[in-house]
Short mmCIF file of the C-alpha atoms (twelve columns), coordinates in Angstrom:
data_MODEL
# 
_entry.id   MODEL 
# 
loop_
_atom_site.group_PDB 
_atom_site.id 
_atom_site.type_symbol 
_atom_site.label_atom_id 
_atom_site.label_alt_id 
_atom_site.label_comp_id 
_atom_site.label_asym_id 
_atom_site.label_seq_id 
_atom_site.Cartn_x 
_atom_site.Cartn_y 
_atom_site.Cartn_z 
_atom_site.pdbx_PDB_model_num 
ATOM 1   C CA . UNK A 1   20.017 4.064   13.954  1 
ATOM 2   C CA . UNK A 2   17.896 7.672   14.855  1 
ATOM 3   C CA . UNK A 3   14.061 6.753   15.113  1 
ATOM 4   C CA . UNK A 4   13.712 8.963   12.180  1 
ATOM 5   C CA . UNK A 5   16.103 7.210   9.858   1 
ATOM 6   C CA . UNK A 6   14.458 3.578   11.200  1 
ATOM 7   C CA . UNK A 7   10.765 5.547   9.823   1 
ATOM 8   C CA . UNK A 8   12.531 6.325   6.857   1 
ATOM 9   C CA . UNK A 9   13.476 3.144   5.570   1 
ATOM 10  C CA . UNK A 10  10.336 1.768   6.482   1 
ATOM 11  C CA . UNK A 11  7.789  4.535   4.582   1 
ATOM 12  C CA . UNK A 12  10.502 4.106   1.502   1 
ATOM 13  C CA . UNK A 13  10.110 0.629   1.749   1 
ATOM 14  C CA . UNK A 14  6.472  0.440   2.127   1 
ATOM 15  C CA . UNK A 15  6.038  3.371   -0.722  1 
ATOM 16  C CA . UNK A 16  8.412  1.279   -3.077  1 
ATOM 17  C CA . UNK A 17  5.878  -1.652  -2.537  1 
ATOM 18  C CA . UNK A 18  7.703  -4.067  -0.652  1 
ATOM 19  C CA . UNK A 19  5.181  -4.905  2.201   1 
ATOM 20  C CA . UNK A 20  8.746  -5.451  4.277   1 
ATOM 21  C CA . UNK A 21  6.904  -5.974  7.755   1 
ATOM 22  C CA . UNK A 22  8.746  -5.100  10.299  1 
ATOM 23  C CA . UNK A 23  11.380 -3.325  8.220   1 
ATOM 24  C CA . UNK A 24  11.432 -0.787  10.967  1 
ATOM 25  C CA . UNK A 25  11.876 -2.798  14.026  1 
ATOM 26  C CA . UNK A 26  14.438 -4.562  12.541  1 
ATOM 27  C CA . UNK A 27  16.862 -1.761  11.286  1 
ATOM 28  C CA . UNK A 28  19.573 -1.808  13.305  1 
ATOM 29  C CA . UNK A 29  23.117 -0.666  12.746  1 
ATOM 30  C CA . UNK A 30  25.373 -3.847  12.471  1 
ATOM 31  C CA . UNK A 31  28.851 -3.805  12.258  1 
ATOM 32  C CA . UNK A 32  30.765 -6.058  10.315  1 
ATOM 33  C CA . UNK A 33  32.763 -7.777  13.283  1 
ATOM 34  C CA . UNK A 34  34.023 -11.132 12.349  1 
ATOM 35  C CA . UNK A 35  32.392 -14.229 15.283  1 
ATOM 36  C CA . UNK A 36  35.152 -15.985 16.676  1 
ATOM 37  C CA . UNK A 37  33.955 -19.268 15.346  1 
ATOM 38  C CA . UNK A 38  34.103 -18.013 11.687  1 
ATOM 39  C CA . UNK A 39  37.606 -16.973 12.312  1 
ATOM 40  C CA . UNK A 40  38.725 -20.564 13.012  1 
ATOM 41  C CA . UNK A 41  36.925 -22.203 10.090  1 
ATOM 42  C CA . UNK A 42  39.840 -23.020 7.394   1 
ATOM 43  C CA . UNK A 43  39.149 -21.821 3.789   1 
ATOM 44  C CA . UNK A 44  40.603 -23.353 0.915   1 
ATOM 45  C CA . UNK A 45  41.063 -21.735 -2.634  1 
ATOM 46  C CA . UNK A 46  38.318 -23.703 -3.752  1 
ATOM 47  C CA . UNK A 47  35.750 -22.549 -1.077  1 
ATOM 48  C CA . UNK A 48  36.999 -18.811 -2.178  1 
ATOM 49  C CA . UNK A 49  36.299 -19.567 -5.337  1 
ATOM 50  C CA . UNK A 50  32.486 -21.049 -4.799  1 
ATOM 51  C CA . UNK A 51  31.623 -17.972 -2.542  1 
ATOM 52  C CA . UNK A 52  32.566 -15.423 -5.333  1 
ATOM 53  C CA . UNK A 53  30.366 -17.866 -7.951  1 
ATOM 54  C CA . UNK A 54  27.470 -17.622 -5.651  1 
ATOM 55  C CA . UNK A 55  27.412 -14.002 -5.753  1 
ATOM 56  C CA . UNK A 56  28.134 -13.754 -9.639  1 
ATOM 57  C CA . UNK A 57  24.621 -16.334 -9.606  1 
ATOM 58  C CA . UNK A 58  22.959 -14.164 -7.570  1 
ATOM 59  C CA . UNK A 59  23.622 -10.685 -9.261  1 
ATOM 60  C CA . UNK A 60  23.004 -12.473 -12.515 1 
ATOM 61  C CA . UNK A 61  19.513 -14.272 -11.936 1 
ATOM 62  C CA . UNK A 62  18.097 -11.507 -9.311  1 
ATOM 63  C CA . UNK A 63  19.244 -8.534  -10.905 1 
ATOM 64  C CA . UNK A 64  20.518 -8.870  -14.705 1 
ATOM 65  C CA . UNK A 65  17.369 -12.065 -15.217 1 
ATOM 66  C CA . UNK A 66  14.622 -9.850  -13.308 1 
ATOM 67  C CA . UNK A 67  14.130 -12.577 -10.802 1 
ATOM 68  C CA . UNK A 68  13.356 -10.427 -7.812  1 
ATOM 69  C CA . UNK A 69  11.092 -13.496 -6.253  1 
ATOM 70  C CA . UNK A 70  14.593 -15.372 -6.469  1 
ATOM 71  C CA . UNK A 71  16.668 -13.822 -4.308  1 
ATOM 72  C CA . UNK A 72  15.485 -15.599 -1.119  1 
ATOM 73  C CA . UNK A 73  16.912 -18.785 -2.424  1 
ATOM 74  C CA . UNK A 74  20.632 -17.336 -2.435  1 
ATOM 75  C CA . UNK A 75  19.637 -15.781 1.531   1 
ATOM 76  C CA . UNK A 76  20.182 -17.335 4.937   1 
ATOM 77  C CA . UNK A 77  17.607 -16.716 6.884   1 
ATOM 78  C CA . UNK A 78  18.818 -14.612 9.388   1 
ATOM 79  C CA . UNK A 79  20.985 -12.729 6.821   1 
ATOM 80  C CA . UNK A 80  21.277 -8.355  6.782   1 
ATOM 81  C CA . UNK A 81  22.126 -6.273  4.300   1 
ATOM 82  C CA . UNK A 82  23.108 -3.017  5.651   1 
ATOM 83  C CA . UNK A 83  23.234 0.059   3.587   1 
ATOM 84  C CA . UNK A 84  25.177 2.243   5.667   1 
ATOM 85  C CA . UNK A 85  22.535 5.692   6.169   1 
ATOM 86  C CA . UNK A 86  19.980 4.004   4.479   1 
ATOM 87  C CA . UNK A 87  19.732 1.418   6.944   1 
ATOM 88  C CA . UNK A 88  20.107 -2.100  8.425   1 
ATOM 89  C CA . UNK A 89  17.335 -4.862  7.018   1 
ATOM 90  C CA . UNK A 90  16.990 -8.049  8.583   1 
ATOM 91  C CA . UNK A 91  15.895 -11.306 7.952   1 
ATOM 92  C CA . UNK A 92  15.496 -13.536 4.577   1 
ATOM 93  C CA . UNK A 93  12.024 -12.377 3.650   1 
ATOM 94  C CA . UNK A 94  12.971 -8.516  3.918   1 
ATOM 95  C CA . UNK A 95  16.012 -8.553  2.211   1 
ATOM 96  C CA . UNK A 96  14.665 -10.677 -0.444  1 
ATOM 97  C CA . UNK A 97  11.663 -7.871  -0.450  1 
ATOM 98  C CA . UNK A 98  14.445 -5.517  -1.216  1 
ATOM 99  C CA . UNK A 99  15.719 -6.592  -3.906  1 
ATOM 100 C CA . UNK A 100 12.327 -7.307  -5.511  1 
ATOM 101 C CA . UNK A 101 11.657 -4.304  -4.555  1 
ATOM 102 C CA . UNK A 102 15.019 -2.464  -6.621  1 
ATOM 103 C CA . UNK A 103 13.872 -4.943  -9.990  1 
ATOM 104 C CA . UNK A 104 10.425 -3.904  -10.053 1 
ATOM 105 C CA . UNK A 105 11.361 -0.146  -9.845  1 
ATOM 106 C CA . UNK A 106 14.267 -0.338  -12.871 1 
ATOM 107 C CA . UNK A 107 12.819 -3.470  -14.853 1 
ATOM 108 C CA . UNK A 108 15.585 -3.114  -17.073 1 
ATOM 109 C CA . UNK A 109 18.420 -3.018  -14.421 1 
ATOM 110 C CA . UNK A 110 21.740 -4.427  -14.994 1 
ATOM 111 C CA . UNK A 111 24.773 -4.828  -13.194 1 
ATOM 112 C CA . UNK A 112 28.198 -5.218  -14.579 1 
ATOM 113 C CA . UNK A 113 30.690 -6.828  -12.488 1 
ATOM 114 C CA . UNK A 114 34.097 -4.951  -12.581 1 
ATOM 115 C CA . UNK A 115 35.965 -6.531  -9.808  1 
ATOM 116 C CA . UNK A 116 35.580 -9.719  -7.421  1 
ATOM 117 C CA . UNK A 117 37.709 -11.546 -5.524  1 
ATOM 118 C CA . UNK A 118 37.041 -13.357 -1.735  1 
ATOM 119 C CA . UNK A 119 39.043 -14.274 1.246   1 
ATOM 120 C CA . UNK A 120 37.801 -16.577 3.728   1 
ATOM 121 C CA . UNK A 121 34.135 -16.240 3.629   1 
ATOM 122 C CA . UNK A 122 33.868 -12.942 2.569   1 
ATOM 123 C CA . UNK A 123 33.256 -11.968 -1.787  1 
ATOM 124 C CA . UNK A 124 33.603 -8.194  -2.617  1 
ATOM 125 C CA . UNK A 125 32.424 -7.439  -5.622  1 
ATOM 126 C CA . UNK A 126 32.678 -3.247  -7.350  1 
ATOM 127 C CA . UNK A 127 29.825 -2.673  -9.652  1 
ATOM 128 C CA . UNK A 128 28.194 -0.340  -11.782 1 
ATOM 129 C CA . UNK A 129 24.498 -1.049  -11.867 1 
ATOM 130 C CA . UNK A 130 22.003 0.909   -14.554 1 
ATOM 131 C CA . UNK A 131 18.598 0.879   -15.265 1 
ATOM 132 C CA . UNK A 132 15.124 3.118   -15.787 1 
ATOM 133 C CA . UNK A 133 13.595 3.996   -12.965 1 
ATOM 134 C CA . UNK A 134 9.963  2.844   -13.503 1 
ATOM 135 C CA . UNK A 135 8.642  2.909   -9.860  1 
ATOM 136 C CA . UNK A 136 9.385  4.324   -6.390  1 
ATOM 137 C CA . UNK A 137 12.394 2.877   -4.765  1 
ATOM 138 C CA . UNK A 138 13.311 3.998   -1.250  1 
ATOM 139 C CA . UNK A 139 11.156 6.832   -1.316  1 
ATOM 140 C CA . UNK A 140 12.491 8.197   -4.789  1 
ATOM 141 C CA . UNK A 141 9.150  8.449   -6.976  1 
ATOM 142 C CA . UNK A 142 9.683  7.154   -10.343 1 
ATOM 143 C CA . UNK A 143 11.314 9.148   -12.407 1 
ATOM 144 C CA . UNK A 144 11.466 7.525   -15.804 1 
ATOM 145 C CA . UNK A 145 15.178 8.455   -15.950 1 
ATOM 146 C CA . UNK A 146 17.710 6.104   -16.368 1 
ATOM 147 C CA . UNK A 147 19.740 5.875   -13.084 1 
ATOM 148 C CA . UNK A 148 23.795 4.515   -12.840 1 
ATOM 149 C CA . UNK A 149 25.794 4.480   -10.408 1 
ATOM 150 C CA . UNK A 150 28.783 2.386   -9.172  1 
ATOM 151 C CA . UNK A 151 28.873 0.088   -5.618  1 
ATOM 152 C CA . UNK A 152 31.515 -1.430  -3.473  1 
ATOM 153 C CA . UNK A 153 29.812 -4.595  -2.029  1 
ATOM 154 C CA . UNK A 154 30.784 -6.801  0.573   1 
ATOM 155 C CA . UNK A 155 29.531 -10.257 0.903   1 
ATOM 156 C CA . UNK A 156 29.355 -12.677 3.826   1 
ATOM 157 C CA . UNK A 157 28.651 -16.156 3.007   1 
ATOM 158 C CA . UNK A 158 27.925 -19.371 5.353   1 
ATOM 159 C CA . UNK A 159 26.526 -22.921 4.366   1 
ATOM 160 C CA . UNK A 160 26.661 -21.915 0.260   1 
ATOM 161 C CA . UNK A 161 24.221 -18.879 1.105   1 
ATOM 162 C CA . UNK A 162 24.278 -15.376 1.497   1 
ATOM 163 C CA . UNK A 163 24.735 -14.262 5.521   1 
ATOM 164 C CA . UNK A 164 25.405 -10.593 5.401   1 
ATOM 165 C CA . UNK A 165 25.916 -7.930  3.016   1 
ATOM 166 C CA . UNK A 166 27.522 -4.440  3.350   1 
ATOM 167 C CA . UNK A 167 26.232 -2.022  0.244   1 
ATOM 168 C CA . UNK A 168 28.204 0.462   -0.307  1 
ATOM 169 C CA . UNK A 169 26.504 2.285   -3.492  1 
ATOM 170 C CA . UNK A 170 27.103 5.710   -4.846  1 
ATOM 171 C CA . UNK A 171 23.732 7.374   -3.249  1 
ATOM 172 C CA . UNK A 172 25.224 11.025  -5.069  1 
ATOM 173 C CA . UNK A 173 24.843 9.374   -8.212  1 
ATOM 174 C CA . UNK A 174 21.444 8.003   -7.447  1 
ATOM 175 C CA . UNK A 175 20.069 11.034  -6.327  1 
ATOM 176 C CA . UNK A 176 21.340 12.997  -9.053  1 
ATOM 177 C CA . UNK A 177 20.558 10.974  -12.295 1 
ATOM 178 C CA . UNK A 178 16.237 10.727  -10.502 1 
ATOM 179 C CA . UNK A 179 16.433 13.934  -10.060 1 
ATOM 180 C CA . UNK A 180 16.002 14.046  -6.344  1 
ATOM 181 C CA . UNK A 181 19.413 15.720  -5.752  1 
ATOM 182 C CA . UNK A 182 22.279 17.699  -7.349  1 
ATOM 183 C CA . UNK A 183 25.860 17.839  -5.831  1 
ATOM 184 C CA . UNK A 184 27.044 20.909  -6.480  1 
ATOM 185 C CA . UNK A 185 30.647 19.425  -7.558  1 
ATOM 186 C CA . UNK A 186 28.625 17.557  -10.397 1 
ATOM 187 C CA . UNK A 187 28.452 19.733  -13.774 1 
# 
Protein backbone atom coordinates (compact mmCIF):
# COMPACT_ATOMS: atom_id res chain seq x y z
CA UNK A 1 0.00 0.00 0.00
CA UNK A 2 1.32 3.88 -1.23
CA UNK A 3 2.38 5.85 2.03
CA UNK A 4 -0.41 8.09 1.14
CA UNK A 5 -3.18 5.54 1.08
CA UNK A 6 -1.52 3.92 4.59
CA UNK A 7 -2.09 8.07 5.94
CA UNK A 8 -5.37 7.84 4.62
CA UNK A 9 -6.82 5.13 6.41
CA UNK A 10 -5.27 6.20 9.41
CA UNK A 11 -6.59 10.20 9.49
CA UNK A 12 -10.17 8.47 8.38
CA UNK A 13 -9.85 6.25 11.08
CA UNK A 14 -8.71 8.59 13.67
CA UNK A 15 -11.41 11.38 12.31
CA UNK A 16 -14.21 8.61 12.51
CA UNK A 17 -13.15 8.22 16.26
CA UNK A 18 -11.69 4.97 16.43
CA UNK A 19 -8.37 5.70 18.34
CA UNK A 20 -7.08 2.54 15.96
CA UNK A 21 -3.30 2.93 17.08
CA UNK A 22 -1.20 1.89 14.81
CA UNK A 23 -3.79 1.62 12.05
CA UNK A 24 -1.11 2.97 9.80
CA UNK A 25 1.79 0.79 10.47
CA UNK A 26 -0.20 -2.01 10.17
CA UNK A 27 -1.94 -1.53 6.70
CA UNK A 28 -0.54 -3.74 4.56
CA UNK A 29 -1.83 -5.31 1.39
CA UNK A 30 -2.57 -9.07 2.13
CA UNK A 31 -3.51 -11.42 -0.26
CA UNK A 32 -5.81 -14.05 0.30
CA UNK A 33 -3.33 -17.09 -0.30
CA UNK A 34 -4.50 -20.19 1.35
CA UNK A 35 -1.29 -21.68 4.23
CA UNK A 36 -0.51 -25.04 3.37
CA UNK A 37 -1.55 -26.33 6.72
CA UNK A 38 -5.16 -25.00 6.27
CA UNK A 39 -5.29 -26.79 3.02
CA UNK A 40 -4.84 -30.20 4.69
CA UNK A 41 -7.31 -29.67 7.53
CA UNK A 42 -10.56 -31.87 6.50
CA UNK A 43 -13.94 -30.01 6.66
CA UNK A 44 -17.06 -31.67 7.18
CA UNK A 45 -20.62 -30.32 6.24
CA UNK A 46 -21.14 -29.64 9.69
CA UNK A 47 -17.98 -27.45 10.25
CA UNK A 48 -19.33 -25.51 6.90
CA UNK A 49 -22.27 -25.09 8.39
CA UNK A 50 -20.94 -23.57 11.99
CA UNK A 51 -18.55 -21.14 10.07
CA UNK A 52 -21.48 -19.58 8.03
CA UNK A 53 -23.58 -19.39 11.67
CA UNK A 54 -20.72 -17.55 13.15
CA UNK A 55 -20.81 -14.94 10.64
CA UNK A 56 -24.76 -14.69 10.54
CA UNK A 57 -23.99 -14.08 14.79
CA UNK A 58 -21.65 -11.70 14.09
CA UNK A 59 -23.44 -9.46 11.42
CA UNK A 60 -26.49 -9.81 13.60
CA UNK A 61 -25.19 -8.74 17.20
CA UNK A 62 -22.33 -6.20 15.82
CA UNK A 63 -24.13 -4.66 13.16
CA UNK A 64 -28.11 -5.22 13.09
CA UNK A 65 -27.95 -5.21 17.60
CA UNK A 66 -25.51 -2.03 17.64
CA UNK A 67 -22.95 -3.98 19.54
CA UNK A 68 -19.87 -2.37 18.10
CA UNK A 69 -17.87 -3.20 21.61
CA UNK A 70 -18.81 -6.92 20.55
CA UNK A 71 -17.14 -7.59 17.70
CA UNK A 72 -13.77 -8.49 19.30
CA UNK A 73 -15.34 -11.54 20.77
CA UNK A 74 -16.14 -13.09 17.18
CA UNK A 75 -12.05 -11.89 16.18
CA UNK A 76 -8.83 -13.87 16.39
CA UNK A 77 -6.39 -11.94 17.44
CA UNK A 78 -4.20 -11.67 14.74
CA UNK A 79 -7.16 -11.46 12.30
CA UNK A 80 -7.27 -8.57 9.00
CA UNK A 81 -9.87 -7.32 7.31
CA UNK A 82 -8.76 -5.90 4.12
CA UNK A 83 -10.81 -3.52 2.16
CA UNK A 84 -9.19 -3.63 -1.03
CA UNK A 85 -8.14 0.56 -1.73
CA UNK A 86 -9.26 1.39 1.48
CA UNK A 87 -6.79 -0.63 3.12
CA UNK A 88 -5.42 -3.59 5.13
CA UNK A 89 -6.21 -3.41 9.21
CA UNK A 90 -4.61 -5.65 11.47
CA UNK A 91 -4.99 -7.09 14.63
CA UNK A 92 -8.20 -7.89 16.99
CA UNK A 93 -8.38 -4.53 18.70
CA UNK A 94 -8.32 -2.50 15.27
CA UNK A 95 -10.63 -4.38 13.45
CA UNK A 96 -12.94 -4.55 16.28
CA UNK A 97 -12.32 -0.49 16.36
CA UNK A 98 -13.65 -0.64 12.89
CA UNK A 99 -16.55 -1.89 13.17
CA UNK A 100 -17.40 0.20 16.26
CA UNK A 101 -16.33 2.64 14.45
CA UNK A 102 -19.06 1.91 11.13
CA UNK A 103 -22.11 1.46 14.18
CA UNK A 104 -21.45 4.59 15.83
CA UNK A 105 -21.45 6.56 12.49
CA UNK A 106 -25.01 4.86 11.08
CA UNK A 107 -26.64 3.95 14.59
CA UNK A 108 -29.40 2.62 12.76
CA UNK A 109 -27.40 0.32 10.34
CA UNK A 110 -28.66 -2.89 9.14
CA UNK A 111 -27.54 -5.54 7.06
CA UNK A 112 -29.61 -7.98 5.18
CA UNK A 113 -28.09 -11.15 4.29
CA UNK A 114 -28.90 -12.18 0.63
CA UNK A 115 -26.58 -15.00 0.05
CA UNK A 116 -24.16 -17.33 2.22
CA UNK A 117 -22.75 -20.38 1.76
CA UNK A 118 -18.90 -21.76 2.94
CA UNK A 119 -16.41 -24.24 1.77
CA UNK A 120 -13.72 -25.37 3.89
CA UNK A 121 -13.05 -22.57 6.19
CA UNK A 122 -14.03 -19.90 4.20
CA UNK A 123 -18.16 -18.15 4.58
CA UNK A 124 -19.05 -15.60 1.78
CA UNK A 125 -21.74 -13.81 2.51
CA UNK A 126 -23.48 -10.77 -0.38
CA UNK A 127 -25.14 -8.04 1.52
CA UNK A 128 -26.88 -4.95 1.31
CA UNK A 129 -26.18 -2.88 4.38
CA UNK A 130 -28.29 0.63 5.11
CA UNK A 131 -28.27 3.08 7.58
CA UNK A 132 -28.05 7.14 8.47
CA UNK A 133 -24.97 8.40 8.48
CA UNK A 134 -24.73 10.18 11.88
CA UNK A 135 -20.89 10.60 12.21
CA UNK A 136 -17.66 10.57 10.18
CA UNK A 137 -16.70 7.23 8.88
CA UNK A 138 -13.45 6.86 6.93
CA UNK A 139 -13.07 10.36 6.42
CA UNK A 140 -16.75 10.91 5.05
CA UNK A 141 -18.18 13.73 7.50
CA UNK A 142 -21.58 12.95 8.55
CA UNK A 143 -23.95 13.53 6.32
CA UNK A 144 -27.30 12.79 7.87
CA UNK A 145 -28.22 10.89 4.67
CA UNK A 146 -29.16 7.54 4.66
CA UNK A 147 -26.38 5.49 2.93
CA UNK A 148 -26.99 1.68 1.06
CA UNK A 149 -25.03 -0.09 -0.65
CA UNK A 150 -24.45 -3.82 -1.41
CA UNK A 151 -20.99 -6.04 -0.38
CA UNK A 152 -19.45 -9.26 -1.44
CA UNK A 153 -17.68 -10.52 1.76
CA UNK A 154 -15.34 -13.14 2.27
CA UNK A 155 -14.75 -14.76 5.53
CA UNK A 156 -11.85 -16.78 6.93
CA UNK A 157 -12.50 -18.62 10.01
CA UNK A 158 -10.05 -20.74 12.44
CA UNK A 159 -10.72 -22.12 16.06
CA UNK A 160 -14.77 -20.90 15.87
CA UNK A 161 -13.43 -17.19 15.27
CA UNK A 162 -13.06 -14.82 12.69
CA UNK A 163 -9.22 -14.95 10.99
CA UNK A 164 -9.48 -12.80 7.95
CA UNK A 165 -11.93 -10.93 6.06
CA UNK A 166 -11.94 -9.63 2.43
CA UNK A 167 -14.71 -6.56 2.07
CA UNK A 168 -15.66 -6.10 -0.97
CA UNK A 169 -18.42 -3.16 -0.62
CA UNK A 170 -19.87 -0.96 -3.26
CA UNK A 171 -17.60 2.32 -2.35
CA UNK A 172 -19.70 4.13 -5.69
CA UNK A 173 -22.69 3.69 -3.79
CA UNK A 174 -21.23 4.97 -0.59
CA UNK A 175 -19.84 7.89 -1.96
CA UNK A 176 -22.78 8.80 -3.82
CA UNK A 177 -25.78 8.40 -1.36
CA UNK A 178 -23.12 10.95 1.52
CA UNK A 179 -22.73 13.01 -0.95
CA UNK A 180 -19.01 12.84 -1.29
CA UNK A 181 -19.15 11.57 -4.91
CA UNK A 182 -21.31 11.22 -8.05
CA UNK A 183 -20.58 8.61 -10.85
CA UNK A 184 -21.47 10.05 -13.74
CA UNK A 185 -23.28 6.66 -15.02
CA UNK A 186 -25.63 7.17 -11.88
CA UNK A 187 -28.89 9.33 -12.80
Amino acid sequence: MRKLQRAAVAAALTAAGLGVAGAAANATTAAPGHSSQAATVSWSAGSVRVNERVVEAFLQDVINEHHGNHAANYLNPGMQWSGGTVGTITGRANVAGLFAGVVAAFPDAHITIDDIFGQADQVVVRVVVSGTQEGAILGIPASGRHVQWDGVDVYRLSHGKISNIWAGDDWTAILNDTGTYKAPWIP
